[in-house]
C-alpha positions as CSV (number, residue, x, y, z in Angstrom):
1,X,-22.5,26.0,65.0
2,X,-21.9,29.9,65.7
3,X,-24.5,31.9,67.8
4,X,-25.5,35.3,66.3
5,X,-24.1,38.2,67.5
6,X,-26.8,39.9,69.0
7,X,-27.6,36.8,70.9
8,X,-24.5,36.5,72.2
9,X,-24.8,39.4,73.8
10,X,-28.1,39.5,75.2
11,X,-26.9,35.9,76.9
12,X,-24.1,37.9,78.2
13,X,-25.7,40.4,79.5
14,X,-28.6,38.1,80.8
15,X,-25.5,36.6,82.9
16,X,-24.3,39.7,84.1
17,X,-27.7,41.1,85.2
18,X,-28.4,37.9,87.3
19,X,-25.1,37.7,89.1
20,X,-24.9,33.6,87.2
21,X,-22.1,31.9,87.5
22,X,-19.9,30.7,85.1
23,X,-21.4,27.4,85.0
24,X,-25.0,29.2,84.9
25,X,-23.7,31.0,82.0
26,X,-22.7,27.4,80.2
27,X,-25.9,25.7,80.9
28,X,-27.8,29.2,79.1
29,X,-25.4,29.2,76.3
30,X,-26.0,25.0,76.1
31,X,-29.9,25.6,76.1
32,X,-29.5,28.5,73.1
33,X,-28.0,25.7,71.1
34,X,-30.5,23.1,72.0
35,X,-33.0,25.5,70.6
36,X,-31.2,26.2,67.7
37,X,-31.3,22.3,67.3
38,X,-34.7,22.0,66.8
39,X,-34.8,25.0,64.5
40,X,-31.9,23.9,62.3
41,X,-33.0,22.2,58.8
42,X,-29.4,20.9,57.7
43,X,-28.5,19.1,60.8
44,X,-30.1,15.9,62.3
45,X,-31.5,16.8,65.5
46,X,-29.8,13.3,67.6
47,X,-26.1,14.8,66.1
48,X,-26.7,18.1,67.2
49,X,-28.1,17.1,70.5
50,X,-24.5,14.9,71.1
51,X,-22.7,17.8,70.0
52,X,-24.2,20.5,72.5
53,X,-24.9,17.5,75.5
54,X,-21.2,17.8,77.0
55,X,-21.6,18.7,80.9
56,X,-19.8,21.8,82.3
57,X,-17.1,19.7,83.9
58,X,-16.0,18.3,80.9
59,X,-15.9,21.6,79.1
60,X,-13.9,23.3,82.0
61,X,-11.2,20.0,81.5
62,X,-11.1,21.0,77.8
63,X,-10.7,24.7,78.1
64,X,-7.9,24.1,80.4
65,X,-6.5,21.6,77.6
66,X,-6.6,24.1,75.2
67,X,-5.5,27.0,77.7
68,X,-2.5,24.9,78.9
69,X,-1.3,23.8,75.2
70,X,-0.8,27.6,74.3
């Protein structure tokens, strides 16, 4: 699922403005999708919920997955 643009970069800026943290940054970006779960016609709400419900620890371990198998 792919954010829009423009709210990309109102969450982005939202960050910035309030001095969040990375992690505060995750946790917005992971409620945006939630939303977009309940909006969302073509995707049952209970797969899109597991997809977005991954804490900010585990993401971090992925990134640095990914970031380390460059």
């Amino acid at each position: 699922m792919l954010i829009p643009r423009t709210m990309l970069s109102v969450i982005c800026i939202s960050v910035f403005v309030s001095g969040c943290t990375y992690r505060g940054a995750y946790h917005e970006m992971q409620r945006e999708q939630l939303r977009q779960c309940v909006e969302e016609q073509g995707i049952p709400y209970h797969e899109c919920l597991e997809r977005t419900n991954k804490s900010y620890d585990e993401y971090m371990r992925e990134r640095q997955d990914v970031i380390n198998n460059r």
